[in-house]
DOVEXMI-430794 format. One record per residue (C-alpha): x, y, z. Coordinates in steps of 0.001 Angstrom, whole numbers, plus 500000, padded with zeros to 6 digits. Each point is the difference from the previous one (the first is absolute). Layout:
XYZ
...
This chain:
639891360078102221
501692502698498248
496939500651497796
498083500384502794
502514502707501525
500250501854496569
496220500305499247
498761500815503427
502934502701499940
498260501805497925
497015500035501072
498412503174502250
498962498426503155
499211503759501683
496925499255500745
500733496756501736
502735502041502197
496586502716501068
498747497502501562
502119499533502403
500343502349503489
502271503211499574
501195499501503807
502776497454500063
502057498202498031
499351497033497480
502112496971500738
499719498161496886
499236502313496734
497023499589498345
501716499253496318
502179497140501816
496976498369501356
498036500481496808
502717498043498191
499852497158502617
496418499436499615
499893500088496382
503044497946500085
498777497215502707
496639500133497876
502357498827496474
500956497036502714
496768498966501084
500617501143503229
496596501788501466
500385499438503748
501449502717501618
502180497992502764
501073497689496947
500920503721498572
501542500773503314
501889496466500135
501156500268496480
501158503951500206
502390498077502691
501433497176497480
499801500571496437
502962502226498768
497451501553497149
498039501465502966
503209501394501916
500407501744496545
496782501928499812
499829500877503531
503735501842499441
501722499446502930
496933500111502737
499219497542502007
496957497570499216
496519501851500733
498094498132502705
496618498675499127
497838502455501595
502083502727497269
498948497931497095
496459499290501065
499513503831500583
501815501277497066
497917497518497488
496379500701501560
500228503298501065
502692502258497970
499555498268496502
496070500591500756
498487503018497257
503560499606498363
500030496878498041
498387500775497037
502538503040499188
502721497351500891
498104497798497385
499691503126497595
503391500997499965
501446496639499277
497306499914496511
501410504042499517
503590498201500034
499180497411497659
498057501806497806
502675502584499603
502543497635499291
498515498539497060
499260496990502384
495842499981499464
497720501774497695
496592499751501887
498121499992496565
498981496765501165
498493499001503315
498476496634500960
497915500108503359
499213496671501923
499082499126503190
500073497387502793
499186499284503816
502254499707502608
499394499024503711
499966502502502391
501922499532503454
496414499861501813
498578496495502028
498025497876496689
497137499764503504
499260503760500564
497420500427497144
497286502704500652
497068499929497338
497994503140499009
497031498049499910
499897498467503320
500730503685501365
496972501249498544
498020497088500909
501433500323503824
499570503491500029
496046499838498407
498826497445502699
501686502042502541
497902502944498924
497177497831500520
500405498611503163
500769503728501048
496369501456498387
498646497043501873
501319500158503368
500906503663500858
496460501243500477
499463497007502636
502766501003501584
499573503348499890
496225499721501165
501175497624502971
502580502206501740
497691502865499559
502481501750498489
498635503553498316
501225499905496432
498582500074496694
500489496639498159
501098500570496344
497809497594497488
503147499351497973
502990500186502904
503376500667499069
503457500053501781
499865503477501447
496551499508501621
501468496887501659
503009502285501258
497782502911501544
498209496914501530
502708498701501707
500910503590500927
496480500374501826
500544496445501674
502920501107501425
499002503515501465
497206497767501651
502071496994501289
502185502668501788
496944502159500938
498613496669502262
503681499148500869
499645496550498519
502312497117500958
501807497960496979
499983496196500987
502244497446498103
499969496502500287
498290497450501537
497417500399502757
498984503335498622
497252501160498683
500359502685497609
497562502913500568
497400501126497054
501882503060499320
503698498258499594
498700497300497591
498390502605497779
503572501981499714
501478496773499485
497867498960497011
500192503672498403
504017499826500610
499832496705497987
497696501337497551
502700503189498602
502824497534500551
498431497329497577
498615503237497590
503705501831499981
501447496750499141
497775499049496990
500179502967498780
503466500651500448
500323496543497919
497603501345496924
502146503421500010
503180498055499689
498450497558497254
499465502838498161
498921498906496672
501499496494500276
498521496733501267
502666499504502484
502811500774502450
502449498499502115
500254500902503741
504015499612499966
500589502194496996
496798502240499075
500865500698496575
500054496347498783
497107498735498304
499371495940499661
500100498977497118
500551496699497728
504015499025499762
501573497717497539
502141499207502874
497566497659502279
501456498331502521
497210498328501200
499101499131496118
496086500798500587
500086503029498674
499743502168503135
499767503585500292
503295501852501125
500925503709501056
502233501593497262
500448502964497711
499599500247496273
503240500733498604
499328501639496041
504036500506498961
500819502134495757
502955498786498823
501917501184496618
502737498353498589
500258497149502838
500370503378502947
497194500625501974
499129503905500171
496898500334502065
498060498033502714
496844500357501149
498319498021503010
496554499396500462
497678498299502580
497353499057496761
499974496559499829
499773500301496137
502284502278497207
496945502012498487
500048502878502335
503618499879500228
500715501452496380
498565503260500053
501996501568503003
503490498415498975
499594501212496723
499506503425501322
502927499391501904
502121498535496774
498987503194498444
503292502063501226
502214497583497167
499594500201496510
497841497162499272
498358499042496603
498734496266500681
498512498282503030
499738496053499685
497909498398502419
498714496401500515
495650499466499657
499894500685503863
500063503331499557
497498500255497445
496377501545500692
498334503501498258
501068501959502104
503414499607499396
499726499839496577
497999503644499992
502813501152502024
503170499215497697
497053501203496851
499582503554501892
504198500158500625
500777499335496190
503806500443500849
500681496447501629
498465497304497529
498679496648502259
500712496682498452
497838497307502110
499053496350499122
496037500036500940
498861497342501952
498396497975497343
502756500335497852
501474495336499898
495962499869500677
499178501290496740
502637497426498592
497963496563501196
497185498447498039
497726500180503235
499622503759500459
499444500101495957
497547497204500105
498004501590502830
497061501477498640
499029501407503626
503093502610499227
499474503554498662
502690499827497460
498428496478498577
496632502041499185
499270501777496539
499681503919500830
498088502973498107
501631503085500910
497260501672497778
496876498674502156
502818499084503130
498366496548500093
501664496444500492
498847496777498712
500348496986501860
501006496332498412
496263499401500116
499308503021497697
498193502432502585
500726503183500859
501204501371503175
499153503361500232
501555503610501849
497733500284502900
501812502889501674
503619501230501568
500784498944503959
502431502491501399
502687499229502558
502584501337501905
503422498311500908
502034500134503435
501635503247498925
496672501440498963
501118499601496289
496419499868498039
499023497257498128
497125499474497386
498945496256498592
497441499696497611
497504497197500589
498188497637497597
497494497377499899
498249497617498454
496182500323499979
499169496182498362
502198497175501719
497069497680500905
500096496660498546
503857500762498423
501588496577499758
503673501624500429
498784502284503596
502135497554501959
503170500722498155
499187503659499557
499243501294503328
502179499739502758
499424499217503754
501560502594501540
497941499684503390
496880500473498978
497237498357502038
497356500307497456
499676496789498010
501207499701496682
496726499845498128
499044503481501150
503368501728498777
500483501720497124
503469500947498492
502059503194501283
502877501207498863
502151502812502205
502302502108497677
502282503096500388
500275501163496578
502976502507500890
501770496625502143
499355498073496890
501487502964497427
503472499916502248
500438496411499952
499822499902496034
502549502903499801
502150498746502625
499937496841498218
501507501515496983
502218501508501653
501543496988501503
499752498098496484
502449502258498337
503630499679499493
500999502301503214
497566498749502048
501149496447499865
503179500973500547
499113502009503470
497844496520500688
503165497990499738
501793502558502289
497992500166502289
499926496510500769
503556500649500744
500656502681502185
497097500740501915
500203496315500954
503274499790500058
500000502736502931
497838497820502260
502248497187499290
502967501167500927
499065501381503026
497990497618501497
501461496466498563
503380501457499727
500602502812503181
497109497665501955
497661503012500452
496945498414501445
498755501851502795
500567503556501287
501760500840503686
498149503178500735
496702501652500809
497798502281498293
499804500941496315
502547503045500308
502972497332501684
498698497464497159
500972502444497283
503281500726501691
500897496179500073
498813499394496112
501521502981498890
503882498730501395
499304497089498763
499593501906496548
503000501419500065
501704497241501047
498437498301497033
500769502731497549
503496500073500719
500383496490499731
498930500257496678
501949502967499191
502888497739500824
498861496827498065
499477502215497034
503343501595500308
501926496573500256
498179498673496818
499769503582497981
496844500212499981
499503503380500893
496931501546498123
499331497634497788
495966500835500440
497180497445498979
500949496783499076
498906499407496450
499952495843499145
500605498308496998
497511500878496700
498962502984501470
500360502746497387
503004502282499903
499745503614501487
497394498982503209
């Protein structure tokens, strides 16, 4: 309790005190009720009438709040998703600047790891980018079909667009409606009425833009994802290890990629990708205001892209485990002669041989581009002869081809540059330091999600919309940090860096 007091004493929380209205006075300071979140966060307290209830009865909470009364619910609720909002990642910088000045953490060292966590949306609201476009393409359809009937029945003069779109429909219903109220015409509702020409057509073009606005309000909020959830917009479905039906089923949640050093998380970064490649490249840009030297990462991070992007940095050296890496270890993927790396290569002529002794031959390079527009060039190769080859059935794979085996010859897809990486990165990993940042890394970036989701029972987030998510993760990073500022104090730990095991050599 008293850490908490100390550390967020010195931290500059103007910003945080802008934000509120100049007319008036603030009942409860912001720096008291900064302590009591980070503080009720420590407890495992996120609820902000549990907040409320324990302000009222635990004499730690009297402390921080210094003599005021117990802020109501509605003061909490506010304070956390609208004041803290733009400021938590200064709140989270300053607390690193503290640590780091102390002697506390170096930041030479930073090991960047990621996990999902449900989002406070309903697991039912699911909205799929696909089924928008497909709703939205027969729509278009049915409107190319019908609209020159329609248009041709009421005798309506307008030109009809071959390819209509949603602002001919609107000066449409425009002209329908100067000429319902030129020949007075009577609206009927219900039963017993029958619906005049002229109202039915307005009707079906009103239901025409409200069907197009809302399909392609549903592809603009998709965005570049596959998904969205109607309760929280920013949440993308995505696979959970957490299944509580335990058939794998989709829910909404964020991806939460967390760089720790020295067991204290210094950054966060949140994400609606429902994988970690993508995530790298913008929190390393934002990692790049510390002085870090090494980036450890698990294989889910790994892809060319990335790798050219730490190769054109040069000052922050990546240390990745490719994905093949305990592949490469098994006597199947050496035994498989349908593999690349099983195949004898020329770099001379840049031919393979196959196990049958043919070779498969450079045929030309298929270029590519990735999500982020990141260019991509594989070189392709084939075999010319595979006709009769006893071994074609354990040399070419499936992969959903419809043409029978007997007609398919051998391919092989490679990305020399992909393929150069790996091998370094490889190395890299293999030496002395590099096993030693694999061994930590296992460690703390783990050890980060295990605390705070086994231990402080962080599941599932309580607010809306990415901005209030990163408010919510980011208390619950400070409340984390100083909980291990005060384990490491009670032990002497303090600074003690990378944890170097037993037979490692001396000096790493």
């Amino acid at each position: 309790m008293r850490l908490v007091s100390a550390v967020v004493e010195r931290m500059d929380i103007k910003k945080i005190e802008r934000s509120y209205s100049r007319n008036g006075r603030n009942e409860y300071p912001p720096r008291i009720l900064l302590k009591v979140m980070i503080y009720a966060y420590m407890r495992q307290i996120y609820s902000t009438r549990e907040i409320e209830r324990t302000c009222r009865e635990n004499i730690c909470f009297m402390y921080l709040l210094e003599g005021c009364p117990a802020p109501d619910h509605n003061t909490i609720a506010r304070f956390r998703s609208e004041r803290l909002a733009g400021c938590e990642k200064e709140l989270l910088e300053q607390f690193v600047t503290i640590l780091a000045e102390r002697g506390f953490v170096s930041l030479a060292t930073v090991f960047i790891d990621g996990t999902k966590i449900e989002a406070n949306a309903n697991r039912y609201s699911f909205v799929w980018k696909k089924g928008a476009e497909k709703r939205l393409t027969k729509l278009r359809a049915q409107v190319t079909k019908e609209l020159p009937e329609m248009v041709q029945a009421l005798g309506v003069k307008w030109h009809v667009p071959e390819v209509p779109q949603i602002h001919h429909l609107k000066k449409l219903r425009k002209k329908l409606y100067a000429r319902a109220v030129a020949e007075s015409l009577v609206w009927v509702t219900g039963k017993g009425h029958r619906k005049a020409p002229l109202q039915k057509a307005i009707e079906t073009v009103n239901t025409w833009l409200e069907k197009w606005k809302k399909y392609t309000q549903d592809l603009h909020i998709c965005g570049d994802r596959n998904s969205y959830s109607k309760t929280d917009h920013d949440a993308t479905f995505m696979h959970m290890k957490e299944d509580h039906m335990g058939n794998g089923q989709l829910k909404p949640g964020y991806n939460v990629n967390v760089a720790s050093s020295e067991e204290f998380i210094i950054g966060n970064y949140i994400s609606a990708d429902r994988n970690d490649v993508r995530t790298l490249i913008p929190f390393t840009e934002y990692l790049k205001r510390y002085p870090i030297e090494r980036i450890s990462v698990d294989s889910g991070y790994e892809s060319e892209e990335n790798y050219c992007y730490f190769e054109s940095m040069k000052s922050i050296r990546l240390y990745v485990k490719p994905s093949n890496h305990e592949q490469k270890k098994t006597k199947k993927y050496r035994t498989d002669i349908s593999r690349r790396e099983n195949m004898a290569y020329d770099a001379e002529t840049d031919i393979y041989t196959c196990a049958n002794g043919k070779p498969v031959t450079f045929d030309g390079i298929k270029k590519s581009k990735s999500q982020s527009g990141f260019e991509m060039e594989t070189s392709v190769y084939s075999c010319k002869d595979c006709a009769g080859c006893l071994l074609k059935a354990k040399c070419i794979r499936a992969c959903g081809s419809k043409k029978p085996l007997a007609e398919r010859n051998k391919v092989i897809y490679v990305s020399k540059r992909f393929a150069r990486q790996r091998e370094e990165m490889e190395e890299r990993i293999n030496t002395d330091e590099g096993k030693l940042i694999r061994v930590n890394r296992s460690i703390q970036a783990e050890g980060v999600f295990a605390m705070t989701k086994e231990k402080m029972g962080f599941r599932r987030f309580l607010l809306r919309s990415a901005v209030k998510v990163e408010v919510e993760w980011t208390l619950l990073s400070l409340a984390y940090n100083l909980l291990k500022l005060h384990h490491k104090i009670q032990t002497g730990r303090l600074g003690t860096g990378l944890m170097v095991p037993k037979g490692f050599p001396a000096g790493l």
